[in-house]
C-alpha positions in Angstrom: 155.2 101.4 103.4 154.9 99.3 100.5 154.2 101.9 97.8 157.6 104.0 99.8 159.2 101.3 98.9 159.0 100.6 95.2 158.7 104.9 95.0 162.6 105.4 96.3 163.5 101.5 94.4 162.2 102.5 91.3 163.4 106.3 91.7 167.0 105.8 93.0 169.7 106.3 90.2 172.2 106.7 92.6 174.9 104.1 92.9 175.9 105.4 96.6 172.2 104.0 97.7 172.9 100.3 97.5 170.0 97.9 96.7 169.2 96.8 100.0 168.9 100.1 101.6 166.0 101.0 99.4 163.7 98.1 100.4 164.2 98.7 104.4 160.4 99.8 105.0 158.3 96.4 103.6 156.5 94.8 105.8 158.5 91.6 105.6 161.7 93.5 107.1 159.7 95.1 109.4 158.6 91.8 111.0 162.0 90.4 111.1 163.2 93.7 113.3 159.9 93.2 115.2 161.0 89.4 116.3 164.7 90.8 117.0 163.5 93.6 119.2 161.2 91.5 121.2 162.6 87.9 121.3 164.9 86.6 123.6 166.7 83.3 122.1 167.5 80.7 124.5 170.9 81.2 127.0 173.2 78.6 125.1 176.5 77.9 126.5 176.8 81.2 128.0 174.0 80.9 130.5 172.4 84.4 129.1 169.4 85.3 127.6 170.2 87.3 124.6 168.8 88.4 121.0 169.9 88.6 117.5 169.8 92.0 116.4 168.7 92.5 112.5 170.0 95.5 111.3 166.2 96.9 108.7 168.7 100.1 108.0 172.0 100.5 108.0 173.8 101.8 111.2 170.7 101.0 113.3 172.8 99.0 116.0 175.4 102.0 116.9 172.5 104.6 116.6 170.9 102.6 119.4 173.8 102.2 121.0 174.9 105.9 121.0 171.7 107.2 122.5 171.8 105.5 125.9 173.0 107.8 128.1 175.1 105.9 130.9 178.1 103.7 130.2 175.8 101.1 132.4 173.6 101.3 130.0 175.5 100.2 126.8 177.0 97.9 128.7 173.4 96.3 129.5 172.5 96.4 125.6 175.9 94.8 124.4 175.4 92.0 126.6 171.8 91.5 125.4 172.3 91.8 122.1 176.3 90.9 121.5 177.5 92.6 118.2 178.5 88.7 117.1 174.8 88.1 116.3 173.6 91.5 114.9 172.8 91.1 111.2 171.7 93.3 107.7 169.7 92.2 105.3 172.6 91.1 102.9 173.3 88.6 105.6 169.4 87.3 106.1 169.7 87.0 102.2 173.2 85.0 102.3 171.7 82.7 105.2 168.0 81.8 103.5 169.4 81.2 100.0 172.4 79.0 101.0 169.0 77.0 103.4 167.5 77.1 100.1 170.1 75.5 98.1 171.1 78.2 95.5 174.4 78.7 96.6 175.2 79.9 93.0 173.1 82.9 94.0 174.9 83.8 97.0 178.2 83.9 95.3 176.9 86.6 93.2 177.5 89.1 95.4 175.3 90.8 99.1 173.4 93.1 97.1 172.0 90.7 93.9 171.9 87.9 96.3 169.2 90.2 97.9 167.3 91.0 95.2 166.9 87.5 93.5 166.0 86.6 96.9 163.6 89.5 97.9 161.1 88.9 94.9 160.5 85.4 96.4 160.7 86.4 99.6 157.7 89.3 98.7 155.5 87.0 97.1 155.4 84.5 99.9 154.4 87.6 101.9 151.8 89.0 99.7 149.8 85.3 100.0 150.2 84.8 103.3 151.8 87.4 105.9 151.7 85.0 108.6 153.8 82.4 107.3 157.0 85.0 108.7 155.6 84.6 112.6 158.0 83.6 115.2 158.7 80.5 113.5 160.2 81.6 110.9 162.0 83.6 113.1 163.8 81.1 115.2 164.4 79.3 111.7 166.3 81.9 110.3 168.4 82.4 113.6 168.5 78.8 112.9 170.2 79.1 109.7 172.2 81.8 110.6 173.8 79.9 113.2 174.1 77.1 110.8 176.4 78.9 108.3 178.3 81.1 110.7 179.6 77.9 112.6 180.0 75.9 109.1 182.7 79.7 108.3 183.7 79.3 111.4 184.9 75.9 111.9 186.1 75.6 107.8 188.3 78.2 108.7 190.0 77.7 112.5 188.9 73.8 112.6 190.4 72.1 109.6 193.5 71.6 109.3 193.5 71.1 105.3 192.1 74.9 105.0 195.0 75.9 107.3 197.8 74.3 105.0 196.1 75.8 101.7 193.8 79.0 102.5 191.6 81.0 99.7 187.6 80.5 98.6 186.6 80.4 101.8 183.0 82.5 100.8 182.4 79.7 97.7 183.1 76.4 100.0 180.9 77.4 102.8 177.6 78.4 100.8 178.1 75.4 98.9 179.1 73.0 101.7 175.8 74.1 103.5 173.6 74.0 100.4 175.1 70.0 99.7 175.0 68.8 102.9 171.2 69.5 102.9 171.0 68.3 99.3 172.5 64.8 100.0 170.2 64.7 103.1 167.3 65.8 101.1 168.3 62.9 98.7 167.3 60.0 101.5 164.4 62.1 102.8 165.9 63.8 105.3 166.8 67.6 106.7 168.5 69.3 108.9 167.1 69.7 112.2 167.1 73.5 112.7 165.3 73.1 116.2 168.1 71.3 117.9 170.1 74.2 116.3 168.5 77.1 117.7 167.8 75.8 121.5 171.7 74.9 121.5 172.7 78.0 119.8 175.2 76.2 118.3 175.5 73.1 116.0 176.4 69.6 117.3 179.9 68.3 117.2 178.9 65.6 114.9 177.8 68.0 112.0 180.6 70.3 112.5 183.0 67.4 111.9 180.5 66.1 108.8 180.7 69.8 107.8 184.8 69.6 108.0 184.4 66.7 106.0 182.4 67.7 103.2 183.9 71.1 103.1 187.5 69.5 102.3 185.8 68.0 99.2 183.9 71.1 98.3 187.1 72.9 98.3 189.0 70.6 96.1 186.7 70.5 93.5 186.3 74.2 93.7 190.1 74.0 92.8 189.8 71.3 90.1 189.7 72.7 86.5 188.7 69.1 85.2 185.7 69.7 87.4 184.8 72.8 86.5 185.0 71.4 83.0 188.1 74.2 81.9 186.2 77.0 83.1 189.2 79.0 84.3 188.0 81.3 87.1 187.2 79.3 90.4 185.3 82.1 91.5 182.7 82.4 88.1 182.6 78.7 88.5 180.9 79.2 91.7 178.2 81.8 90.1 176.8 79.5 88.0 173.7 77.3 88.2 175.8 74.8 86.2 178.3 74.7 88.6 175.9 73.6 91.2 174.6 70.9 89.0 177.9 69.5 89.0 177.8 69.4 92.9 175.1 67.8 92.7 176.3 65.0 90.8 178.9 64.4 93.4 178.6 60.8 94.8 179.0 61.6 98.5 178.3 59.4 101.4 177.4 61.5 105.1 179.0 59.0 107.8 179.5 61.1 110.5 176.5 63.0 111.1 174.3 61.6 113.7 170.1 61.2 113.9 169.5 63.6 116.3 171.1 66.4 113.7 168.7 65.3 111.0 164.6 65.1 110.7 162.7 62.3 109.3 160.0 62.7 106.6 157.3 61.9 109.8 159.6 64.6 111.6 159.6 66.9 108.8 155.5 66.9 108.4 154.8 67.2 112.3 157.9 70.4 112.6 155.7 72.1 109.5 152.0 71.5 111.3 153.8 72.6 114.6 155.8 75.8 112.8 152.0 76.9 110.8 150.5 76.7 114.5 153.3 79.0 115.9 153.2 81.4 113.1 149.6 81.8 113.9 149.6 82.3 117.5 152.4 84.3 117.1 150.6 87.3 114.6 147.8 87.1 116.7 149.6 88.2 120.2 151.5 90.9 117.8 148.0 92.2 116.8 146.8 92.1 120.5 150.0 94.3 121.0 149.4 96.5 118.3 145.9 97.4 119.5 147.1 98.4 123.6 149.1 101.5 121.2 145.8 102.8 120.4 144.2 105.6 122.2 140.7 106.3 124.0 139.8 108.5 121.2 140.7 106.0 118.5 139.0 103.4 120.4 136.0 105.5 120.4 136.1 105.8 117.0 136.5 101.9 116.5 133.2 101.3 118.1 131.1 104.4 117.1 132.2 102.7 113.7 130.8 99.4 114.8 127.4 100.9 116.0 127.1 101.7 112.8 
């Protein structure tokens, strides 16, 4: 699948195939559709188990859709899987990279975003494969979750965005990647666990998020800040614009201790995430073997006697 991969990458001159359509069969994808298909995230406010859909290939969600035969049956796979929390790679990309602080990255552009991210992304994969079990999974919901409510509530819960709309895309990615900077500063993170068994973020960090995002935004709009550089928007695609941000002396007051991890915290979640991981590749193997048939199974251990 690997060697598919890089053949149609490094192939492709066609600008109609967009970047992320051409890396759809590595393994790493594959594993993230494996956890959508077959995980159920907990029921949230609305009482129901559902899953996040992740979209490996475009148009995969109305293809599965469409070939249910009964009306009963689409309705069954709407309401477990809601189209609210079906997501492409660009979007993975745009949620791991603004976790990971690069928000200069995400703002320049889905597809690029993708592919500075994806060459990390494959080299954590090519040392260790099980570090992207289930626990990664939930993190990533996690995440997502995260920055779709930090959009969301910038845009319908602040009354300062209301008054003055625009750079909506630049304050969110970089509200995100600062709030977990200035809690990074006094040894802290974000606790995604609390996150992804609410499936939803507290009311205490949307209001921090609020907050922050209201100064985001006016230094986004402030040319002294952006030290003349004209274009808000280029601003926001640079590294040095980051390192600006985070220059910002910015107190968090409202967020409270259950939203955030200690260092102690922090250690035991990553011993406790490795352990998943592990359990987790080993079931999927389990599952992987029940597919194969007597005659292959015969061939396993006439292999072995030998």
């Amino acid at each position: 699948e690997i060697i598919k991969s890089n053949v149609a990458q490094f192939a492709n001159t066609q600008n109609t195939i967009q970047a992320a359509d051409l890396v759809s069969n590595h393994p790493l994808h594959r594993k993230i559709e494996e956890h959508s298909r077959n995980h159920s995230v907990p029921p949230g406010d609305n009482q129901i188990a559902t899953k996040w859909f992740y979209e490996r290939a475009r148009g995969q969600y109305e293809t599965k859709l469409r070939a249910l035969s009964t009306p009963s049956k689409k309705k069954k796979f709407e309401v477990e899987n809601p189209k609210s929390q079906k997501f492409s790679k660009t979007d993975m990309a745009k949620y791991i990279n603004t976790w990971r602080m690069s928000p200069f990255e995400v703002k320049r552009g889905a597809q690029k975003n993708l592919e500075l991210l994806g060459g990390t992304l494959k080299k954590q994969w090519d040392k260790d494969p099980d570090n992207f079990g289930i626990a990664f999974y939930k993190d990533l919901i996690a995440k997502a979750i995260l920055f779709k409510s930090a959009d969301h509530a910038i845009q319908y819960k602040s009354g300062w965005y209301k008054l003055e709309p625009g750079f909506k895309a630049e304050t969110t990615t970089y509200t995100v990647s600062l709030l977990r900077f200035l809690l990074q500063k006094d040894g802290k993170d974000i606790n995604l666990n609390r996150i992804y068994l609410n499936q939803k973020i507290s009311e205490s960090l949307t209001n921090e998020i609020i907050s922050l995002a209201k100064v985001v935004r006016n230094k986004i709009l402030d040319l002294e800040f952006r030290d003349g550089a004209a274009n808000p928007s280029e601003f926001c695609k640079s590294k040095k614009g980051w390192d600006k941000f985070k220059e910002l002396d910015y107190s968090l007051k409202i967020i409270e201790p259950s939203d955030y991890l200690t260092q102690e915290q922090i250690r035991e979640v990553n011993q406790k995430n490795k352990t998943e991981n592990q359990i987790s590749n080993d079931l999927s193997f389990f599952e992987q073997t029940k597919q194969l048939s007597m005659e292959q199974w015969k061939e396993v251990y006439n292999l072995l006697l030998n």
